[in-house]
C-alpha positions as CSV (number, residue, x, y, z in Angstrom):
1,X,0.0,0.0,0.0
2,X,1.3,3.4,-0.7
3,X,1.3,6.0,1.4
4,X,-1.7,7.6,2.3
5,X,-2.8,10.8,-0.2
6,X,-3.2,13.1,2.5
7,X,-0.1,14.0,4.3
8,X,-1.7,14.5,7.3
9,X,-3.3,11.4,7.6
10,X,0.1,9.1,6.7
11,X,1.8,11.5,9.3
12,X,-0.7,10.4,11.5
13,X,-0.7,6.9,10.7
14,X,2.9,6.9,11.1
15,X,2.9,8.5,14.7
16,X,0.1,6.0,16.0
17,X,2.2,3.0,14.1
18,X,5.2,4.1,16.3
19,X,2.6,3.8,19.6
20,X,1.7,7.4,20.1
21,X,-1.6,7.8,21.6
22,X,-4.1,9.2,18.9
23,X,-4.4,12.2,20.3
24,X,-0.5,13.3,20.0
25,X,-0.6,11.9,17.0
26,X,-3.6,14.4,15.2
27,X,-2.0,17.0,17.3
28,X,1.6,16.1,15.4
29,X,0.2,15.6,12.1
30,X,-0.7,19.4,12.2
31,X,-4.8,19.3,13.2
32,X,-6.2,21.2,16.1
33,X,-6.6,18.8,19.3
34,X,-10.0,16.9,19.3
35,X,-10.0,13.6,21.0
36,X,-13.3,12.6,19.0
37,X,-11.7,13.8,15.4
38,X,-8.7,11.8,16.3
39,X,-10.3,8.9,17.0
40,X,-12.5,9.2,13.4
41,X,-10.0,9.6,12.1
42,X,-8.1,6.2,13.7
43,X,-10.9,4.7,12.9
44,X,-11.1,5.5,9.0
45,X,-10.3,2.2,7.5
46,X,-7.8,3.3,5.1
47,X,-5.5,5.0,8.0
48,X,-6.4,1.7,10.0
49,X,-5.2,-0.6,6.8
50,X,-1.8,2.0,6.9
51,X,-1.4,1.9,10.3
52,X,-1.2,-1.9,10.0
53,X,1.2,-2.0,7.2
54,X,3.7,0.6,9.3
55,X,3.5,-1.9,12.5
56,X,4.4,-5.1,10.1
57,X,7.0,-3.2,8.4
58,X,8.2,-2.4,11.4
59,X,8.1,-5.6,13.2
60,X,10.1,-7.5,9.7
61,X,13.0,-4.6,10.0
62,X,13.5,-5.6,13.7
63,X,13.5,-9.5,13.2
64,X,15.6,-8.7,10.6
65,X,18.0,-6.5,12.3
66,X,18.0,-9.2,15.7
67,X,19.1,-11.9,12.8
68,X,21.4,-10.6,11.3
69,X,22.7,-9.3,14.6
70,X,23.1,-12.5,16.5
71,X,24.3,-13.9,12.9
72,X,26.8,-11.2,13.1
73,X,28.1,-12.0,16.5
74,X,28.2,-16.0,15.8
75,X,30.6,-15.5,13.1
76,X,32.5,-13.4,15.4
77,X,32.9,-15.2,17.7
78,X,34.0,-18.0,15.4
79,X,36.6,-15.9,14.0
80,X,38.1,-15.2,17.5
81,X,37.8,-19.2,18.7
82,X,39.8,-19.8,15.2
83,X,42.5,-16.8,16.0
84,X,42.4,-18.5,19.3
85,X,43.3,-21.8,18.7
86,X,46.2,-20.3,15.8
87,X,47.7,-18.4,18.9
88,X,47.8,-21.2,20.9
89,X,45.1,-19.7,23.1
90,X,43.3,-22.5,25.0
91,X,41.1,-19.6,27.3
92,X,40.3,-17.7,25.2
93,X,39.0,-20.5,22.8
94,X,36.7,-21.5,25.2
95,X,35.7,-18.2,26.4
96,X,34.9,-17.1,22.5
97,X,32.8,-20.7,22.5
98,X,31.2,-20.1,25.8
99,X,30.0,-16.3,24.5
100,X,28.6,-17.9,21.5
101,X,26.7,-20.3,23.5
102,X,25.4,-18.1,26.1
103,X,24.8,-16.0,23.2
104,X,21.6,-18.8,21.9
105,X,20.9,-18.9,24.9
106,X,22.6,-22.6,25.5
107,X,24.6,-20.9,29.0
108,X,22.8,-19.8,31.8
109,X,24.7,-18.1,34.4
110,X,23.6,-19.0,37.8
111,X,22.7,-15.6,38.5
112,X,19.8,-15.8,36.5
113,X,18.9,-19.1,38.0
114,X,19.3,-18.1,40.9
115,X,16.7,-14.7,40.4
116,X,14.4,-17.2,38.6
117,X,14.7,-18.9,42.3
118,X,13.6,-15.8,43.8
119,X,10.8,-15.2,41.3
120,X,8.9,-18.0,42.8
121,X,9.4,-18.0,46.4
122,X,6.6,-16.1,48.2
123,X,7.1,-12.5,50.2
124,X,7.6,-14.3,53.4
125,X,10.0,-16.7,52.3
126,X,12.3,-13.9,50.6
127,X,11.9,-11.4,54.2
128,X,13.0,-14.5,56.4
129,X,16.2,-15.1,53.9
130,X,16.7,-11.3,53.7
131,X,16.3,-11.0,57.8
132,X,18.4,-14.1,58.1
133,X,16.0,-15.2,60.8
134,X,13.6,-18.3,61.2
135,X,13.6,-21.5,60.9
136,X,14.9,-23.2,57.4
137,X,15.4,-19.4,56.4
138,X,18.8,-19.9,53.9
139,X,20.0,-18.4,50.9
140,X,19.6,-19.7,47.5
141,X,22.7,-21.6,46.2
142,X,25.2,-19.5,45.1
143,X,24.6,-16.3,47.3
144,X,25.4,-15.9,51.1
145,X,23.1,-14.2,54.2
């Protein structure tokens, strides 16, 4: 779909595609504030049809740019293990394999365990551990009182 004929209504699409409320965005796109004429006109179904096409636009640049991103820093990462290795390098071979690994999400540190931990204990549980007091009150693994 092309953009709309009326500037002011693609400007308008565009802002509410970006997650501006309606009202910013008719204010923005150059027309006096009015809640109700902002919200006609977010409800015309060629701005609605626009609006759409923005947000998947939108959403396919960002997958794209988190592929080839994470693409980016795999082969990276492979390059360094390989420099690595021709240096004689054990470490920092396995640190450049570890990154990669924590980097789909194959690593987790404990940390993160460790909050997930937390996540599901109930208030009581985490103010006895934080007081230190109470019976069976301890730590989760990997972090002291």
């Amino acid at each position: 779909m092309p953009p709309l004929e009326n500037p002011k209504h693609e400007l308008f699409a565009q802002e509410v595609a970006k997650g501006i409320s309606q009202r910013e965005a008719y204010e923005t796109a150059g027309f006096k504030p009015s809640d109700a004429h902002a919200s006609r006109l977010a409800s015309d179904g060629k701005v609605v049809a626009r609006v759409a096409e923005l947000q998947e636009q939108s959403a396919k640049r960002a997958e794209i740019t988190a592929i080839f991103t994470l693409a980016d820093a795999a082969r990276q990462y492979d390059e360094d293990r390989a420099l690595a290795h021709k240096m004689g390098q054990a470490g920092a071979a396995v640190s450049a394999s570890t990154a990669k690994a924590k980097l789909f999400g194959l690593v987790v540190d404990k940390t993160e365990l460790n909050d997930k931990r937390a996540e599901r204990m109930g208030d009581d549980e985490l103010a006895r551990i934080a007081a230190g007091s109470g019976a069976g009150a301890s730590a989760p693994k990997g972090t002291t009182h």
